[in-house]
matplotlib code that plots the C-alpha trace (Angstrom):
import matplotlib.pyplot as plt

x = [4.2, 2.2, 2.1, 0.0, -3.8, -5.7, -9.6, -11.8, -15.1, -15.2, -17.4, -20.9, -21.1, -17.9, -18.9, -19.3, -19.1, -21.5, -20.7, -21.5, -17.6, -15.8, -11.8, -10.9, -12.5, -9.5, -6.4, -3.9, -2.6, 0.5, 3.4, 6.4, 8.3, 10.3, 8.2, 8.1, 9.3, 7.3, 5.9, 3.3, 2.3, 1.6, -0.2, -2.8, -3.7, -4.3, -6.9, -7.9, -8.3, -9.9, -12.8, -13.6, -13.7, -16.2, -14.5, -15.4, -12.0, -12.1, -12.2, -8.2, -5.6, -2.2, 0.9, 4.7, 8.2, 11.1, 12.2, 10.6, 8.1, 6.8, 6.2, 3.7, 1.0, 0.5, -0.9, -3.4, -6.2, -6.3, -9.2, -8.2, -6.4, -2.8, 0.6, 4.4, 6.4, 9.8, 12.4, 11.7, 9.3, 5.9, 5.1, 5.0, 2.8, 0.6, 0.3, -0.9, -3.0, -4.6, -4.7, -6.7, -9.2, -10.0, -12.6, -10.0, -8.1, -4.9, -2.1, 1.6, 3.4, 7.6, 10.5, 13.5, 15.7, 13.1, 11.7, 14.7, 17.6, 16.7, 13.2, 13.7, 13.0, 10.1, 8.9, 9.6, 7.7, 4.8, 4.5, 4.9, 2.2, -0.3, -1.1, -4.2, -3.0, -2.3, 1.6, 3.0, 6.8, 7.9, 11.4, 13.2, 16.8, 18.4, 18.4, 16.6, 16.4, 20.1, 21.4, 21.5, 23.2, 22.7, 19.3, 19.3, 17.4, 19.8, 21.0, 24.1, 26.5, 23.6, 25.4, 24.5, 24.4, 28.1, 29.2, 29.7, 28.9, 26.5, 28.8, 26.5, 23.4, 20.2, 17.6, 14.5, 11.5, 9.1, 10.9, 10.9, 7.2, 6.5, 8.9, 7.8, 4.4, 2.6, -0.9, -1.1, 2.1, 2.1, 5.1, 4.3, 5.7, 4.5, 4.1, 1.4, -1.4, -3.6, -2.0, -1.5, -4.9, -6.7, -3.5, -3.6, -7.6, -7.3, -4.8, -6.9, -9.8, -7.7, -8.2, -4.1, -0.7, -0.7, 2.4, 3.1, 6.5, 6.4, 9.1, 9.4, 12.1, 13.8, 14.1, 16.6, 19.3, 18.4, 16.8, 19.7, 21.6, 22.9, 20.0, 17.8, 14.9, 14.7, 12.0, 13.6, 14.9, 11.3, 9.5, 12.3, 12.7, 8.9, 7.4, 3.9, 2.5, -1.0, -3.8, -5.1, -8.8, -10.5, -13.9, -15.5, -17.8, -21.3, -23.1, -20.2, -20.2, -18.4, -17.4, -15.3, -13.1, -9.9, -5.9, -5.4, -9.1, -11.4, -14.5, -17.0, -18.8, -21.3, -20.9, -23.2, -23.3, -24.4, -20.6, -18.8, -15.5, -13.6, -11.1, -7.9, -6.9, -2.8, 0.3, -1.2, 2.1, 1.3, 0.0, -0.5, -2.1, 1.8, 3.9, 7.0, 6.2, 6.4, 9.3, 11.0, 9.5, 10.7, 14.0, 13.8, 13.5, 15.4, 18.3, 17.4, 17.0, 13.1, 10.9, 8.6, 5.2, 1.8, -0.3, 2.4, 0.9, -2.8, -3.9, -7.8, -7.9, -5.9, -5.8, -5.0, -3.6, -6.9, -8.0, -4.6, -4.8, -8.4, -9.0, -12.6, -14.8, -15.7, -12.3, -10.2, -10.8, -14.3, -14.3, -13.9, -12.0, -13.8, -13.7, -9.8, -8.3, -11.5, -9.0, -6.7, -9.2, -9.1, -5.7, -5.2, -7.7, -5.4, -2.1, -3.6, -4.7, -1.3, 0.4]
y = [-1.0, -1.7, -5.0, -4.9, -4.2, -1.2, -3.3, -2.8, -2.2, 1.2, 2.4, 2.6, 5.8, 8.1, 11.4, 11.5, 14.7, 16.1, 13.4, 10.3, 9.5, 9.0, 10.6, 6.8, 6.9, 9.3, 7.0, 5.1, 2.3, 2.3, 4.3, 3.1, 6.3, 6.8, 7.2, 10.8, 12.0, 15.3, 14.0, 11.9, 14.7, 16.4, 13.5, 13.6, 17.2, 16.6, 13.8, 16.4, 18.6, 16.9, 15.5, 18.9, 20.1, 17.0, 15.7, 12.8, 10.7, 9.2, 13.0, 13.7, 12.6, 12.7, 12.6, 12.3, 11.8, 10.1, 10.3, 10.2, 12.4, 11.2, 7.7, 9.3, 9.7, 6.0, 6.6, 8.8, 9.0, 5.2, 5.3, 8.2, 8.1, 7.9, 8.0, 7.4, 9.2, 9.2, 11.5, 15.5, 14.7, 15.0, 18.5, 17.6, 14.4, 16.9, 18.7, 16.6, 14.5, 18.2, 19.0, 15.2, 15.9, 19.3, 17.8, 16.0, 18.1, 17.5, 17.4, 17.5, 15.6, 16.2, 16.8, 19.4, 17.1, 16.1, 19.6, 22.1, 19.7, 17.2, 18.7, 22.2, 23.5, 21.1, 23.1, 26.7, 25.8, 24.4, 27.1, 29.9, 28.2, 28.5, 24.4, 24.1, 22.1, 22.3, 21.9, 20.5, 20.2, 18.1, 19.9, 18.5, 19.7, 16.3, 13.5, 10.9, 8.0, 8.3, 8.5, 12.4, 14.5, 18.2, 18.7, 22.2, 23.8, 23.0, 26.5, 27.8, 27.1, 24.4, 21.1, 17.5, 15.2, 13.8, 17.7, 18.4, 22.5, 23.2, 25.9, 26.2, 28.6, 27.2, 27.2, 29.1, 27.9, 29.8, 32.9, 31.2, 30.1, 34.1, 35.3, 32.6, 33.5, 31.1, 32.6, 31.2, 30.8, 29.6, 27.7, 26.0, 24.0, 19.9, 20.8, 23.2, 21.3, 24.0, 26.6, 23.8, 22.2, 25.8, 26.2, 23.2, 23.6, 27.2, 25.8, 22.6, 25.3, 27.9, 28.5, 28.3, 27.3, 26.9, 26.3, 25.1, 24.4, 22.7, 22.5, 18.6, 17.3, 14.5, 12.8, 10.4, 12.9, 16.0, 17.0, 17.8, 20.5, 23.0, 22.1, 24.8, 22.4, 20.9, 20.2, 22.9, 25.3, 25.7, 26.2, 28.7, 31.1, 30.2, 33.9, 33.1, 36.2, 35.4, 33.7, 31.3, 29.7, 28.6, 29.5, 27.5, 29.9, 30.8, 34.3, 37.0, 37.7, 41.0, 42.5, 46.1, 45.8, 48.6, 46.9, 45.6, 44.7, 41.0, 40.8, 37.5, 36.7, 34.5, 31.9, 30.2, 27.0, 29.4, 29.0, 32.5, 33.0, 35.5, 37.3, 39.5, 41.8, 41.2, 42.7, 45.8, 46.0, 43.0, 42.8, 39.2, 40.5, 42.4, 39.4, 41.8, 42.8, 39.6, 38.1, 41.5, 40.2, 37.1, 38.2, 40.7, 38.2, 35.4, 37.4, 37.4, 33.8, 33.6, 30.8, 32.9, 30.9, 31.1, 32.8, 34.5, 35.6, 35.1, 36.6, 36.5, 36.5, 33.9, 32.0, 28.3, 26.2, 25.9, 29.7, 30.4, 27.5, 28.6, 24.8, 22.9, 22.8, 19.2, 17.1, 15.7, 12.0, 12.5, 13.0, 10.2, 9.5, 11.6, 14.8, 13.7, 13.3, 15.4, 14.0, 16.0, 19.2, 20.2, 19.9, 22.0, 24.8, 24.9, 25.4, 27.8, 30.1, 29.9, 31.2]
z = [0.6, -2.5, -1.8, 0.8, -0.3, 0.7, 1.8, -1.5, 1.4, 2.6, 5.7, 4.5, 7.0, 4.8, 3.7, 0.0, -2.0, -4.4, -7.5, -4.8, -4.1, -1.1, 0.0, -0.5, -3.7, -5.0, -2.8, -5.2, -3.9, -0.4, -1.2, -1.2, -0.9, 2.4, 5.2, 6.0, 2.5, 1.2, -1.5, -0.4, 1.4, -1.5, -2.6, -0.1, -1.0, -4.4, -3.0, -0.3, -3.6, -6.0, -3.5, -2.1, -5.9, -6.9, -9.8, -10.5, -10.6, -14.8, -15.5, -14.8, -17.1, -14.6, -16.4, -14.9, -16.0, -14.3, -10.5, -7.1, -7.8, -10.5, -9.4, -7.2, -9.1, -8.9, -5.3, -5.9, -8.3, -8.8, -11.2, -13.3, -16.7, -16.2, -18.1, -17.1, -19.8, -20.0, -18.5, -18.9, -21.9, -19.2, -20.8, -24.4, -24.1, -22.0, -24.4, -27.3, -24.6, -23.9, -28.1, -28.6, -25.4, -24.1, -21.9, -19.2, -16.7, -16.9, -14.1, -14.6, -11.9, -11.9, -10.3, -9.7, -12.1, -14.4, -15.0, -14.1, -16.0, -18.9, -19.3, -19.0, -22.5, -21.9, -19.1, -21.0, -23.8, -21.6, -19.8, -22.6, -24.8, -22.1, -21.9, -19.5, -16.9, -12.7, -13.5, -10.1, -9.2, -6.8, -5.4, -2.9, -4.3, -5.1, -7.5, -4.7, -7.2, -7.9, -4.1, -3.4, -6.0, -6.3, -8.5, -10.4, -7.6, -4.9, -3.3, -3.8, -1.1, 0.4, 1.8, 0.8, 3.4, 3.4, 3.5, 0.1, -0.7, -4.5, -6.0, -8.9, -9.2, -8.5, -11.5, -10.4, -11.9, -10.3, -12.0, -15.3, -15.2, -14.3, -17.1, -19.4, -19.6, -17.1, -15.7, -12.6, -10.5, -6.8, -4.3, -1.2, 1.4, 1.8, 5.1, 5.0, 3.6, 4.9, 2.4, -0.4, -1.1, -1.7, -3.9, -6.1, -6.1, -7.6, -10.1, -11.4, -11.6, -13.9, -17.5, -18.5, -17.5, -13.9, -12.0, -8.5, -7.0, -3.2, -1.7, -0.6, 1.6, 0.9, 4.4, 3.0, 1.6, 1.7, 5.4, 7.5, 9.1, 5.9, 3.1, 2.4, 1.4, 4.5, 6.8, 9.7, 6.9, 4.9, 8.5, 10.1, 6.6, 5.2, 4.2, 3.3, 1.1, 1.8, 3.7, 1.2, 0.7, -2.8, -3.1, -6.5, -8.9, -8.1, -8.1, -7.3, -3.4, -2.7, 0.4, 1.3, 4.7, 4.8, 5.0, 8.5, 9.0, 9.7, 7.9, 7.8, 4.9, 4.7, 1.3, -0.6, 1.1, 4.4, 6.1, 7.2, 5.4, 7.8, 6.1, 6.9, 4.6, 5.2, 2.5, 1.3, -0.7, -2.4, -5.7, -7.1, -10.4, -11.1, -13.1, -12.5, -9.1, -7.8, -9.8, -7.8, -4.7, -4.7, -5.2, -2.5, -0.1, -1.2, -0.7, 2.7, 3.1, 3.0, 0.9, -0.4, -0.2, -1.6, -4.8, -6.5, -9.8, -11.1, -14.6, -14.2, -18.0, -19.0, -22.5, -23.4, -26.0, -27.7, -27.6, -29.6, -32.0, -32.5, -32.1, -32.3, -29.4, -30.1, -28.8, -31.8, -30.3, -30.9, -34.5, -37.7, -40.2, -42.9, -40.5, -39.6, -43.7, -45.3, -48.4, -51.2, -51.9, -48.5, -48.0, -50.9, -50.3, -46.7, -48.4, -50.8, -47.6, -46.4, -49.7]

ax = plt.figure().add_subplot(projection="3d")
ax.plot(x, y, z, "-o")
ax.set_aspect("equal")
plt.show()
């Protein structure tokens, strides 16, 4: 519970990563989420994340909207810059955050309902304008705040926990963020931090719109016999699509090892990365390949997990708007309203 205080002194014998901070340095205060729920799961791999990836905690800007999910950034990332927005709107106030200062890394923190119902054409237009950000979703399949309603994403024919049956068709936003133009698409399970924290790495890393859904029971309403988003469901019809690892940018180290085959290469810091080469039908660079994938084996009851899509050339906000290089905080008043003439010279371009 939040009220009780996490001890300010921290063992002078931690491991600290390369920018001198500590895993406790990236902690928010104690959740007070159900014990057991998913999401604080996924809250201790984005501190897992963002301490293996050495950024230093004041240079993230986390954002969330209304529900569960997003009260969780308040319990990680303590000391980074942080904003509560209201319901659905996360994406937008993202975005002009992103438009003021380029130089933050921004994360998007929602929910099934906040992103898949009121803030859907949020979402869309997020994701189709390429926003640099590590968009994160939160999906547990019912409205938790609100005492276990069907959320968007709830499977069709899926019961609730007092036996109700979801007649409607779930809202897929992994397909949406892959037919909407997003450049790096990804789902996981809360349960698997091992595949999670190289997935939310590579996504705070990428140069677009990256999208993660993780699947996050809700131990409360949503974990029992007949939910597809439940802890047993995930683990019994989980279809993982890869073996994932995040390797950050140095000199290129390349390697040749035929389908089927274990290879170990040796990395920069001078570990061995051993590596299967697993799916030789799987392309993750083919946007309609894998929206036909994930299909293919949803109809067979599998959660598709893993790197779904990655466009190694992606393009942001900024590269489109042809925006300045120097953040728009940064500059004056005389750069921000140059006055009259200049405005004029711009309309007279535009005629």
């Amino acid at each position: 519970m939040t009220y009780i205080a996490k001890p300010r002194m921290h063992h002078p014998e931690l491991t600290r990563n390369k920018v001198g901070y500590t895993r406790r340095d990236y902690e928010g205060p104690v959740s007070t989420l159900c014990a057991g729920c998913g999401h604080d799961s996924i809250s201790a791999a984005i501190i897992q994340a963002c301490f293996e990836l050495d950024i230093a905690p004041h240079r993230v800007a986390k954002l969330s909207g209304i529900g569960c999910s997003s009260k969780t950034p308040t319990y990680f990332l303590g000391a980074s810059h942080g904003f509560n927005t209201v319901h659905g709107r996360m994406p937008s106030v993202l975005t002009g955050a992103n438009l003021a200062n380029r130089d933050l890394l921004y994360l998007g923190v929602s929910g099934d309902g906040d992103s898949a119902s009121i803030g859907l054409g949020q979402f869309a237009n997020a994701m189709r304008r390429g926003v640099r950000m590590a968009y994160i979703v939160e999906n547990n399949g019912v409205y938790g705040l609100t005492k276990g309603q069907f959320s968007p994403t709830a499977d069709r024919g899926s019961k609730s926990k007092k036996g109700a049956i979801n007649r409607d068709s779930p809202v897929d936003l992994v397909g949406l963020a892959l037919q909407l133009g997003a450049t790096y698409v990804a789902r996981s399970f809360s349960g698997d931090k091992a595949q999670l924290v190289p997935l939310i790495k590579g996504a705070i890393e990428h140069g677009g719109a990256a999208f993660i859904d993780v699947i996050s029971p809700c131990v409360t309403f949503n974990n029992h016999g007949g939910s597809t988003k439940s802890y047993d469901y995930v683990r019994a019809h989980n279809e993982a699509v890869s073996r994932i690892d995040f390797i950050p940018q140095h000199s290129p180290i390349t390697t040749e090892y035929a389908p089927g085959e274990v290879v170990d290469v040796e990395q920069h810091d001078g570990s061995t990365l051993r590596l299967r080469k697993l799916h030789t039908d799987y392309d993750p660079t083919d946007r309609y390949a894998a929206l036909s994938y994930i299909n293919a084996h949803q109809e067979r009851g599998e959660v598709v997990t893993g790197l779904l899509y990655l466009d190694p050339l992606a393009v942001d906000l900024h590269v489109s708007l042809n925006t300045s290089d120097t953040p728009l905080n940064k500059f004056g008043v005389k750069q921000l309203c140059p006055g009259s003439q200049a405005l004029d010279k711009i309309n007279a371009a535009l005629r």
